[in-house]
FIVOTOR-725668 format. One line per field, with one value per atom (N, C-alpha, C, O): residue number from 1; atom name; x, y, z. Coordinates in pm, 1 decimal, padded with zeros to 6 digits. Layout:
BEGIN
k	c(NUM|...) $
a	c(CA|...) $
c1	c(X|...) $
c2	c(Y|...) $
c3	c(Z|...) $
! end
This chain:
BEGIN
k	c(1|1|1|1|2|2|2|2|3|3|3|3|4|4|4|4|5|5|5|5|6|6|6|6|7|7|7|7|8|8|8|8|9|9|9|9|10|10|10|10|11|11|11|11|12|12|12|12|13|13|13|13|14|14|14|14|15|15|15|15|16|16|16|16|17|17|17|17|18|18|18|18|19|19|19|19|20|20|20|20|21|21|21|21|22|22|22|22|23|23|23|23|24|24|24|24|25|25|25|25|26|26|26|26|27|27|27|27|28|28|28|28|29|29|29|29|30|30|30|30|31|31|31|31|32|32|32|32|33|33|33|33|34|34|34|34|35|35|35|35|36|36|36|36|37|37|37|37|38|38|38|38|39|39|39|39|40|40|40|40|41|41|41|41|42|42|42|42|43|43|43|43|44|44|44|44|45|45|45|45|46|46|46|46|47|47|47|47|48|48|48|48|49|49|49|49|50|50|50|50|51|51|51|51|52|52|52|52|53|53|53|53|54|54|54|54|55|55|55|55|56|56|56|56|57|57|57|57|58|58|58|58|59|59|59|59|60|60|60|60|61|61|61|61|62|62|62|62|63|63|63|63|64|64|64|64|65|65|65|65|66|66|66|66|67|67|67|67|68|68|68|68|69|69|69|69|70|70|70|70|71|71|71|71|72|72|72|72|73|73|73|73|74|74|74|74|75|75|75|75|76|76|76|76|77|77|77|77|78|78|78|78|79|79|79|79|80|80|80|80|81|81|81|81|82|82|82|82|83|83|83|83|84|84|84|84|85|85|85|85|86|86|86|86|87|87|87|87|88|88|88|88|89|89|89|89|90|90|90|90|91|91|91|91|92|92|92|92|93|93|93|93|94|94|94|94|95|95|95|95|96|96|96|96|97|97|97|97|98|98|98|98|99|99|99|99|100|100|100|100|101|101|101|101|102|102|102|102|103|103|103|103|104|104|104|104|105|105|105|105|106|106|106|106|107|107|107|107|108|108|108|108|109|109|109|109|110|110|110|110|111|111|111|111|112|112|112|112|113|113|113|113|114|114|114|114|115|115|115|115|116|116|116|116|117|117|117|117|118|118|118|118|119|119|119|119|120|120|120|120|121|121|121|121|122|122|122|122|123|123|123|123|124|124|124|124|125|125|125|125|126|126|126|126|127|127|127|127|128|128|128|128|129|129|129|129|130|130|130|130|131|131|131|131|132|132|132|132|133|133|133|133|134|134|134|134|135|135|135|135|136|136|136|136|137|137|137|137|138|138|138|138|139|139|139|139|140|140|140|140|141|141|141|141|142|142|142|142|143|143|143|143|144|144|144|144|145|145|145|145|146|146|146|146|147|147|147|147|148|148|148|148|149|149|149|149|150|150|150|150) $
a	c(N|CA|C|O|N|CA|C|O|N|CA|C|O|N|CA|C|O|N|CA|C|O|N|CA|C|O|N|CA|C|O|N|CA|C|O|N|CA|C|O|N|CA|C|O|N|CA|C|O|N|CA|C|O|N|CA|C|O|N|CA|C|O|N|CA|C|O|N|CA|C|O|N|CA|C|O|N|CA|C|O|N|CA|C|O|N|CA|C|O|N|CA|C|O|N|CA|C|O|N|CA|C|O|N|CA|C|O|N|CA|C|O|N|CA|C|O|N|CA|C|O|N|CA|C|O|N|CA|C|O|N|CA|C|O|N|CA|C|O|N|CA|C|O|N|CA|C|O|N|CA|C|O|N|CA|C|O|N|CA|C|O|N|CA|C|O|N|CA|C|O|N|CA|C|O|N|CA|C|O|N|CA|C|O|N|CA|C|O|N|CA|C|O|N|CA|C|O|N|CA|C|O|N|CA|C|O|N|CA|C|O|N|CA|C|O|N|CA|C|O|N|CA|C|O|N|CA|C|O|N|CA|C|O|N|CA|C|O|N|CA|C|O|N|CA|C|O|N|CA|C|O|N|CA|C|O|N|CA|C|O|N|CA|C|O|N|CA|C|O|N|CA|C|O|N|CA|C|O|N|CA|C|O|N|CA|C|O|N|CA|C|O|N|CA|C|O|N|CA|C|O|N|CA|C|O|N|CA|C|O|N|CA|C|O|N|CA|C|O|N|CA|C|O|N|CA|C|O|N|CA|C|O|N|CA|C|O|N|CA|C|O|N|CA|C|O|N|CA|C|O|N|CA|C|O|N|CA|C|O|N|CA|C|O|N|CA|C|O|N|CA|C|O|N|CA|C|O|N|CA|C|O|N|CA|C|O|N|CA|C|O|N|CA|C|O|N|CA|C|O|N|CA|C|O|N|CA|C|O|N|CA|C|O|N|CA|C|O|N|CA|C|O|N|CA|C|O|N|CA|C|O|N|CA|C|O|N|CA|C|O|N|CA|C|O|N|CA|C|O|N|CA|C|O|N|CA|C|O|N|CA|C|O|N|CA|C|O|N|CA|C|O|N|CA|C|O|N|CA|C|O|N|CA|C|O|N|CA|C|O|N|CA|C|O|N|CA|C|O|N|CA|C|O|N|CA|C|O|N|CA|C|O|N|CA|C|O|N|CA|C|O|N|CA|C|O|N|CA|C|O|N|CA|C|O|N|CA|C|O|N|CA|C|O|N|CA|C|O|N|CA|C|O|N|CA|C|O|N|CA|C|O|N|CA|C|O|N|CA|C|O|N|CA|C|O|N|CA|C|O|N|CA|C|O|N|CA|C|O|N|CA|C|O|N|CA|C|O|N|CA|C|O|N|CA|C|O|N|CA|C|O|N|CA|C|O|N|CA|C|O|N|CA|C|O|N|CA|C|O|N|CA|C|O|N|CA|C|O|N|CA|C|O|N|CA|C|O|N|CA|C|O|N|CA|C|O|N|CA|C|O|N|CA|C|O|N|CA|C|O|N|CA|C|O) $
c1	c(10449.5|10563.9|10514.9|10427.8|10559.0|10519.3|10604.6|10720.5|10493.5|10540.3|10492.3|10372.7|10597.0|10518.2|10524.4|10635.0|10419.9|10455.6|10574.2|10593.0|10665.4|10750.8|10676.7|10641.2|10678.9|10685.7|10722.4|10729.9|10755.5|10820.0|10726.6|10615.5|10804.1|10719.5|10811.2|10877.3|10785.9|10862.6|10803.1|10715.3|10849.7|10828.9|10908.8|11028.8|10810.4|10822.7|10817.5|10705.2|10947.0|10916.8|10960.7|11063.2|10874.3|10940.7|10873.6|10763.7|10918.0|10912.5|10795.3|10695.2|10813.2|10722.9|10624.8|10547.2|10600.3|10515.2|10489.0|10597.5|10422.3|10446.6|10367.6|10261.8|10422.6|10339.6|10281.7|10337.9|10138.1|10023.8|09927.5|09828.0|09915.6|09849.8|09715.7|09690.7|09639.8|09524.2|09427.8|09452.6|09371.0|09335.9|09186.1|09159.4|09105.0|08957.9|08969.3|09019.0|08924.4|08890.4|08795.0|08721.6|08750.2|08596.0|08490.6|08404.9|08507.7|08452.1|08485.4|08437.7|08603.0|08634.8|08740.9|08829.9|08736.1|08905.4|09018.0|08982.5|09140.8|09221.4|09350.2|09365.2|09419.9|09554.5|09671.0|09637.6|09786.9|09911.6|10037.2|10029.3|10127.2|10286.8|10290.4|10247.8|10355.1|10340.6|10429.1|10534.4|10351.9|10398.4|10363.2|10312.1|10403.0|10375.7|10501.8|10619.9|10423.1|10519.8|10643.3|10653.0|10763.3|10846.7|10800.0|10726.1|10882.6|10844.3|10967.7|11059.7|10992.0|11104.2|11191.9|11151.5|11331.5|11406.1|11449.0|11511.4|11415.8|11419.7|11470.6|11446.9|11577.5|11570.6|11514.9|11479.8|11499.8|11393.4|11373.5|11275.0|11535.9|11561.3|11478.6|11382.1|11533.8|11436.0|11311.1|11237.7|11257.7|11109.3|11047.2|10934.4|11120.9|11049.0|11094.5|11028.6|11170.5|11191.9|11064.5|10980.5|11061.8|10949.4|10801.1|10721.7|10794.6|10671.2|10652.0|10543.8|10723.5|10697.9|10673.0|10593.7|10730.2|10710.4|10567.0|10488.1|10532.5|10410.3|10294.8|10198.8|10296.9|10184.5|10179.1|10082.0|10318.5|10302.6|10366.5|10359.3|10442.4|10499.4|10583.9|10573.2|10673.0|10796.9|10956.4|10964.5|11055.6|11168.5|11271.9|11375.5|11270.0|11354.4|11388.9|11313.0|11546.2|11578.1|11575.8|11649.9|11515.1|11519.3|11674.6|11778.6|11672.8|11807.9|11867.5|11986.4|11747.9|11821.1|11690.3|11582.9|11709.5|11641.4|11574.2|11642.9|11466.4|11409.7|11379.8|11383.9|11345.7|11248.9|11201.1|11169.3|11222.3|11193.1|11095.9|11118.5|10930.8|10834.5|10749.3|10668.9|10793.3|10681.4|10573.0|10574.9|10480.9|10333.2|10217.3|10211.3|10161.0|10013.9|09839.1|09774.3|09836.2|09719.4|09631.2|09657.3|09480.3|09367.7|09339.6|09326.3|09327.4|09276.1|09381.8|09370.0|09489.5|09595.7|09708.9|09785.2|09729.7|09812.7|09925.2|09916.7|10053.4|10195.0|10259.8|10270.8|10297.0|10417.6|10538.8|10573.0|10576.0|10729.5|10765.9|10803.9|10765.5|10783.6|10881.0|10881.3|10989.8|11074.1|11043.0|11020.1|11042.6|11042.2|11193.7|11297.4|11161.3|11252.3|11202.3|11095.2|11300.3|11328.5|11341.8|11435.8|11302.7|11321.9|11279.0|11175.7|11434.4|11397.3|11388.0|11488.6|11280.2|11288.5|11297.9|11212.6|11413.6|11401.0|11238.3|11198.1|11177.9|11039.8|10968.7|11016.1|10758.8|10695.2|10705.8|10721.6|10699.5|10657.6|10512.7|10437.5|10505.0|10325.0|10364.0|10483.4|10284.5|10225.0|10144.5|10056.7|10189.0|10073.9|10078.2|10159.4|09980.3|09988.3|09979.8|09920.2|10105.8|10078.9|10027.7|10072.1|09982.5|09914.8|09750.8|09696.4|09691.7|09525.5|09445.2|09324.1|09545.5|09442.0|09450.3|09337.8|09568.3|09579.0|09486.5|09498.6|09415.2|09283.4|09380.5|09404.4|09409.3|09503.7|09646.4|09679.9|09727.0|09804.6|09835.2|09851.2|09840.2|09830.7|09947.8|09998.9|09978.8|10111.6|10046.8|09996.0|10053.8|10032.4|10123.5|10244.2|10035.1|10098.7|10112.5|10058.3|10191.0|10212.4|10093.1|10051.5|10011.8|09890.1|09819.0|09746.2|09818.3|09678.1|09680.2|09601.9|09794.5|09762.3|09748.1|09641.5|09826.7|09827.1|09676.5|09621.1|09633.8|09469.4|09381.2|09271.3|09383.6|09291.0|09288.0|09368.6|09139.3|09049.6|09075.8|09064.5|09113.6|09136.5|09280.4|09281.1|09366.8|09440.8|09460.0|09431.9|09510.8|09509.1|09520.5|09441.0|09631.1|09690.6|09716.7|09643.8|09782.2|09842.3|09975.8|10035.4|10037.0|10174.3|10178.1|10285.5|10079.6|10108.6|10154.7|10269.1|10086.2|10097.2|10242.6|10329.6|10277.4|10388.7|10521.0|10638.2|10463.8|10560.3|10610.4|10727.0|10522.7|10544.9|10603.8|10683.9|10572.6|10632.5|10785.2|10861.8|10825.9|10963.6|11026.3|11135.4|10983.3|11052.9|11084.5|11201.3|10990.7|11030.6|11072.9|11082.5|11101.0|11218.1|11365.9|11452.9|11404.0|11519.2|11640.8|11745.4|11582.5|11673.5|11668.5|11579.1|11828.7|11806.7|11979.2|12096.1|11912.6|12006.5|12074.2|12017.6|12197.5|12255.8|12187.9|12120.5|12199.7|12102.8|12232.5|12220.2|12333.5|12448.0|12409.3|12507.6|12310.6|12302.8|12210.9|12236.9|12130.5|12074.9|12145.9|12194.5|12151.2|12302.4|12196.1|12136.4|12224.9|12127.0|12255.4|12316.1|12259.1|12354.9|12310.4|12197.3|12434.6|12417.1|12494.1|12524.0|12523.8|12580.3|12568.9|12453.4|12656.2|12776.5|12806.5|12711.6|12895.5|12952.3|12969.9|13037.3|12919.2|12964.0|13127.7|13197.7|13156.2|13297.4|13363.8|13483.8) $
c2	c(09980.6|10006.1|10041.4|10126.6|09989.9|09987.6|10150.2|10190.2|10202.3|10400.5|10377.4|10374.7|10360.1|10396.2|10531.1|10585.0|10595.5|10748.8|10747.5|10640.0|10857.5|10845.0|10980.1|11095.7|10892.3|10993.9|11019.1|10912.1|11120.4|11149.6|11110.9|11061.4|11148.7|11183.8|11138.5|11036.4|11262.2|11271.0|11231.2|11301.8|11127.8|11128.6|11247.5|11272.7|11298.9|11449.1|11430.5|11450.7|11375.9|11376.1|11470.2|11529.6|11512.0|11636.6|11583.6|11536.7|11578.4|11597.5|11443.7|11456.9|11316.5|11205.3|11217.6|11122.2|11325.2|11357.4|11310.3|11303.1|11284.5|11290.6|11415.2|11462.7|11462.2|11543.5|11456.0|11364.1|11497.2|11477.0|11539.6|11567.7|11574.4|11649.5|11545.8|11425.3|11690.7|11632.8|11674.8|11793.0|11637.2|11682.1|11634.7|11526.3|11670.7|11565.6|11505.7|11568.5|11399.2|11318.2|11291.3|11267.3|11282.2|11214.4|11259.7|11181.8|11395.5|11439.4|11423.2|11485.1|11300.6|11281.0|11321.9|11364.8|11306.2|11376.6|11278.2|11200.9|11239.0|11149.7|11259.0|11381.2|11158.3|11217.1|11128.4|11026.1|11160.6|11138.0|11170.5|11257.6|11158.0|11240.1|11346.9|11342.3|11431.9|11516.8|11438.4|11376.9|11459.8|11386.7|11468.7|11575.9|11400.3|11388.5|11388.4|11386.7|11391.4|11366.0|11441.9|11562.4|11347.6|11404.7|11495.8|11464.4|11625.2|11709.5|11716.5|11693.7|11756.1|11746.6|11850.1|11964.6|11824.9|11915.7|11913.1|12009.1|11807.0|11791.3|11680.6|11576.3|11694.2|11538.4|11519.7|11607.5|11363.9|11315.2|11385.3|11416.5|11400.4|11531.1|11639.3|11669.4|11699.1|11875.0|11832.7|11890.3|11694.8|11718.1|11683.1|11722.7|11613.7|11621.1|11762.4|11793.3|11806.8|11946.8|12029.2|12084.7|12030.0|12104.2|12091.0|12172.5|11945.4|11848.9|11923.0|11980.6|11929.3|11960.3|12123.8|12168.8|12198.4|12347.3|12346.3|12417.2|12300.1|12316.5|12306.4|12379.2|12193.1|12079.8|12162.7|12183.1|12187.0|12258.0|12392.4|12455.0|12416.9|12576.4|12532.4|12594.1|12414.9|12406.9|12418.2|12378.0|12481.2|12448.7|12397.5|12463.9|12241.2|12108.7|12050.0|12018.0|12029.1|11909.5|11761.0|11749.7|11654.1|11538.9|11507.6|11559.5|11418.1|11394.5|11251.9|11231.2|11145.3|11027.4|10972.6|11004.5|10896.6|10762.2|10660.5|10607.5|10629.0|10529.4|10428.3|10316.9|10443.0|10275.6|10394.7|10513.4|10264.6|10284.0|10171.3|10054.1|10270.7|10150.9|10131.1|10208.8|10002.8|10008.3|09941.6|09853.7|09989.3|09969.9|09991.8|10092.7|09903.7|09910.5|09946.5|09890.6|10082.6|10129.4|10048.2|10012.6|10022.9|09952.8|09956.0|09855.5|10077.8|10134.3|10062.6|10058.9|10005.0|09951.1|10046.5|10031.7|10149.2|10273.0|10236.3|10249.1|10181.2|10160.0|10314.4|10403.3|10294.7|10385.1|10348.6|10237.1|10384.2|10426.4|10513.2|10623.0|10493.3|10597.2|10626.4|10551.7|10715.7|10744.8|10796.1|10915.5|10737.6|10786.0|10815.6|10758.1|10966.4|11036.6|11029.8|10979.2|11089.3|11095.3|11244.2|11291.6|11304.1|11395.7|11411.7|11377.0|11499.8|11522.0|11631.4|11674.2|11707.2|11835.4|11837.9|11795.1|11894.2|11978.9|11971.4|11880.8|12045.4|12054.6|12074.0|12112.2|12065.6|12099.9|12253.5|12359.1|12254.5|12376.7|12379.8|12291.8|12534.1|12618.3|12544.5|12517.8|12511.5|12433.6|12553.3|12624.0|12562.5|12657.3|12629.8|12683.6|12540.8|12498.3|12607.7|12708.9|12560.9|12659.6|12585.0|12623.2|12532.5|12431.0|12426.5|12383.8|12492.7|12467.8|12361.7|12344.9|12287.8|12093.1|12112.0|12129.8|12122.8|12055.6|12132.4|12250.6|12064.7|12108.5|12157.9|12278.6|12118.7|12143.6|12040.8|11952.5|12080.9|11998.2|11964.7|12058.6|11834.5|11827.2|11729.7|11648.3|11719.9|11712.5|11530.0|11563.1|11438.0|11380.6|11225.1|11214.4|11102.9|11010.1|10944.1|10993.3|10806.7|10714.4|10663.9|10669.5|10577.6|10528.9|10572.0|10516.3|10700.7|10786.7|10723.7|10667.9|10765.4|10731.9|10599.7|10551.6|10531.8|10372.9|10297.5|10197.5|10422.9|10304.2|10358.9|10317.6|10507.2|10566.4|10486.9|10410.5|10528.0|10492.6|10567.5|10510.5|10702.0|10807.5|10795.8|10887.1|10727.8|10732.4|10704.3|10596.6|10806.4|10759.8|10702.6|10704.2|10612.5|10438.2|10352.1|10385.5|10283.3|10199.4|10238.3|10212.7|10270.5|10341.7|10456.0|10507.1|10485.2|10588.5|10519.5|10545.7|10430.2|10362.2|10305.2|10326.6|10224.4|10144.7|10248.4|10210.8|10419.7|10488.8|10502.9|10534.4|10479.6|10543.5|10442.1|10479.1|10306.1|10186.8|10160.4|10104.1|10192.9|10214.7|10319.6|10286.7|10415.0|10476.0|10416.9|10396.8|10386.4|10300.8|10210.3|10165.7|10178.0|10026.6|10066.8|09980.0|10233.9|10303.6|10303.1|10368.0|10189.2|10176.7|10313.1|10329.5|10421.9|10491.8|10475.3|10456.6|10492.9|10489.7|10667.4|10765.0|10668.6|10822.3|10865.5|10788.6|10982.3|11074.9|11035.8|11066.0|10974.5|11016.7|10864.0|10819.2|10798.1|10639.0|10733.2|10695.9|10825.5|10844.1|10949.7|11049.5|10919.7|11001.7|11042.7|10975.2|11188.0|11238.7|11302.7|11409.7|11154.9|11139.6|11281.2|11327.4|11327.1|11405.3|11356.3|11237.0|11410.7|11349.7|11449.7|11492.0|11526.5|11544.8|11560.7|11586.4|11549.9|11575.9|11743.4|11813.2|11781.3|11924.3|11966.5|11913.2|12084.1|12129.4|12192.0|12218.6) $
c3	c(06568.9|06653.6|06793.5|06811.1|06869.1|07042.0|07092.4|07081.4|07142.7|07150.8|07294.7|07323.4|07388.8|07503.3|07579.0|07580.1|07644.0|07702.4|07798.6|07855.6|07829.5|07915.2|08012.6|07990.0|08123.3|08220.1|08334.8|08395.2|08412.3|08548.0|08643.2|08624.4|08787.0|08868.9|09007.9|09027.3|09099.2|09204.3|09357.1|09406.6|09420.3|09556.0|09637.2|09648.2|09680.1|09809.4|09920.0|09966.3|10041.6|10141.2|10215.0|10181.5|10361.1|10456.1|10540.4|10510.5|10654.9|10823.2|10827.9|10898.3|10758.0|10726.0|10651.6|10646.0|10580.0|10476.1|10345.7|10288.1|10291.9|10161.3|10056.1|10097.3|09925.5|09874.5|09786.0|09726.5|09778.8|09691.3|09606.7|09673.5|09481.8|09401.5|09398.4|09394.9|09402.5|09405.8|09229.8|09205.7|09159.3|09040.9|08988.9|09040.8|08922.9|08910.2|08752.8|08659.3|08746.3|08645.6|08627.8|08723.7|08502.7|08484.1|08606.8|08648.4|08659.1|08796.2|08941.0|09036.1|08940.9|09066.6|09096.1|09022.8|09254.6|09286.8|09296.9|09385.9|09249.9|09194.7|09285.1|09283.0|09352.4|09383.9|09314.9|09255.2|09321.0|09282.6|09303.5|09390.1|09283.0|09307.2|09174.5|09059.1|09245.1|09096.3|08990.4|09007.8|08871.4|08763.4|08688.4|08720.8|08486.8|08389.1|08310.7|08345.4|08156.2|08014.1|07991.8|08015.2|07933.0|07947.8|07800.8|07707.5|07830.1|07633.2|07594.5|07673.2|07439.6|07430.1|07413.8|07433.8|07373.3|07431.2|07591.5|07636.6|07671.9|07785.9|07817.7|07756.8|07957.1|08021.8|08132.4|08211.2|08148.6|08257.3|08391.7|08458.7|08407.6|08540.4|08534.1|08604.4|08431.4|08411.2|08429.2|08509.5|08335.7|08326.2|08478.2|08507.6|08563.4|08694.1|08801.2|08900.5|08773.0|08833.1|08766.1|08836.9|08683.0|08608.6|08659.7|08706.8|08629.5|08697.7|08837.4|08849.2|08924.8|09063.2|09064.6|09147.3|08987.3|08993.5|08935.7|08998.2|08860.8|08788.9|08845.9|08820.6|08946.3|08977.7|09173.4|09246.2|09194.7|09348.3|09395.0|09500.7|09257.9|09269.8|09401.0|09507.0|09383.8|09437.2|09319.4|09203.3|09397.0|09347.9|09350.2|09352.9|09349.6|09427.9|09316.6|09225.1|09324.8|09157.2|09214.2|09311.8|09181.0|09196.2|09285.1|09244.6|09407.2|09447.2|09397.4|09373.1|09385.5|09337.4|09304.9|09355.9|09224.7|09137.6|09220.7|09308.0|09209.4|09277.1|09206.9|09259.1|09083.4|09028.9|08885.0|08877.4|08775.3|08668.6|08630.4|08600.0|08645.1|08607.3|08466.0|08414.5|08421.8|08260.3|08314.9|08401.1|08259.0|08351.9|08201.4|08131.2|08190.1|08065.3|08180.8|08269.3|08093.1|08216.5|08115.4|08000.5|08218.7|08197.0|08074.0|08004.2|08034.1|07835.4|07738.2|07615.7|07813.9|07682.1|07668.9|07573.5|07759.9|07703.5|07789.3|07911.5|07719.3|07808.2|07804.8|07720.4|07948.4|08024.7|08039.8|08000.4|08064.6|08101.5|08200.7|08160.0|08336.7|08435.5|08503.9|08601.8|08506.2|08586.3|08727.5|08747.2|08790.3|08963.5|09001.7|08968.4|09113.5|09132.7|09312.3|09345.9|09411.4|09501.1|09537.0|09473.2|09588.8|09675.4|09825.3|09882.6|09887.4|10089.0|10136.9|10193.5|10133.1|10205.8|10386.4|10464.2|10415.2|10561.6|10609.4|10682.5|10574.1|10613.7|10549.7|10442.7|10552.2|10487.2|10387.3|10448.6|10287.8|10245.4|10178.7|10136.9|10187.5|10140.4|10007.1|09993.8|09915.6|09820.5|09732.0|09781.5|09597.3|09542.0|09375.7|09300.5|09336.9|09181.3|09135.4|09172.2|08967.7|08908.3|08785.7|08677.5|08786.3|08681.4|08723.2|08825.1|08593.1|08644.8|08644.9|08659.2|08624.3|08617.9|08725.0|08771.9|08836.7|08993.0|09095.9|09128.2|09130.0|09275.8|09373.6|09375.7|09413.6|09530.4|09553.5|09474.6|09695.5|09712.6|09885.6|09963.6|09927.3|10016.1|10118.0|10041.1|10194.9|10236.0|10368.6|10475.7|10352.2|10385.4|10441.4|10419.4|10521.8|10596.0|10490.4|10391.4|10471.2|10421.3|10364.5|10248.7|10540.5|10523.6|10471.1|10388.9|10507.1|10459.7|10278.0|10201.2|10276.8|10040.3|10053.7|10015.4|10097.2|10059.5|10088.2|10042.4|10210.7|10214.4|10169.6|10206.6|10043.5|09983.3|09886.4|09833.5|09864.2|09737.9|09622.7|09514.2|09627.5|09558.2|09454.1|09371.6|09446.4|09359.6|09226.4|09173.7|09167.7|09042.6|08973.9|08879.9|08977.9|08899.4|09054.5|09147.8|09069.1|09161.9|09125.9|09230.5|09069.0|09080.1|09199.7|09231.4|09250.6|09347.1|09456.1|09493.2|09520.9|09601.1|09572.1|09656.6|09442.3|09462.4|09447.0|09443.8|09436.4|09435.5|09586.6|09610.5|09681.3|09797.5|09882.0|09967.9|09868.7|09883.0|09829.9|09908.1|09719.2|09655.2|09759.9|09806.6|09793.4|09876.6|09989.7|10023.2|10053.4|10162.7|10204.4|10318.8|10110.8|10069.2|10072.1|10067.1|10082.4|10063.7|09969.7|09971.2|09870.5|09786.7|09659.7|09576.6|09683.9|09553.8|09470.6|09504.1|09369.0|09256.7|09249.2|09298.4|09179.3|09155.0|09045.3|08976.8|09022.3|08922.8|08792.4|08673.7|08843.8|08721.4|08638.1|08579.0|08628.0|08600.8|08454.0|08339.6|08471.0|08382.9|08305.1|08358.4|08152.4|08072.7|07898.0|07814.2|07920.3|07794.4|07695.9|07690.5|07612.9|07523.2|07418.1|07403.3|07356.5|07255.1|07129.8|07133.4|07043.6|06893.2|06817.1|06821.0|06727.6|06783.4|06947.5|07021.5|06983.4|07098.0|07124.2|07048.5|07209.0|07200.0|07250.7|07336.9|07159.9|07209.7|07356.1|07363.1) $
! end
């Protein structure tokens, strides 16, 4: 049976910025949008509100939908990624509360798109989706229950 991971992950923009978690792998330093797995008991929303508190010790709920990408990383391991949208007023101080994340850093467009440093190519085509301006409403995504509550 084909199980693919689901996961978040939020574009952060402020004042032309973007946010970027920075984290090491296999020894190196790897950036990204804050992301990860959705857990359960959760919807995709929470889990990227969560995602972002965790990864930058911000408190921002996703504003709209950007692109829902299925993507098979190199090893064979399919995703499922919800990309989210968020616009801050301005930069804010950044402070992981997650001990994987090195730091976090508030950066240009270019700057990610012509690093070497990223983690999948979804970063890049995350930051590109944004800038394409197309977003979807948060109300497209619906976390059915059964029974129905009263």
């Amino acid at each position: 049976m084909f199980k693919p991971h689901v996961t978040v992950a939020c574009v952060v923009q402020a004042e032309n910025h973007f946010l970027i978690v920075e984290e090491t792998i296999h020894g190196n330093p790897r950036w990204n949008q804050p992301a990860g797995h959705l857990e359960a008991d959760e919807t995709v929303i929470q889990a990227a509100a969560r995602e972002l508190w965790e990864e930058a010790g911000i408190h921002a709920p996703p504003q709209s939908l950007l692109r829902i990408h299925q993507w098979m990383a190199p090893d064979k391991t399919p995703f499922i990624r919800f990309l989210f949208a968020i616009e801050l007023p301005k930069r804010l101080t950044v402070i992981p509360q997650d001990d994987d994340i090195d730091r976090c850093l508030w950066l240009e467009a270019d700057e990610i798109l012509n690093s070497h440093l990223l983690r999948s190519p979804l970063v890049a085509e995350s930051i590109l989706c944004y800038q394409q301006g197309v977003r979807y409403p948060l109300d497209v995504l619906n976390a059915f229950q059964w029974p129905l509550p009263l």
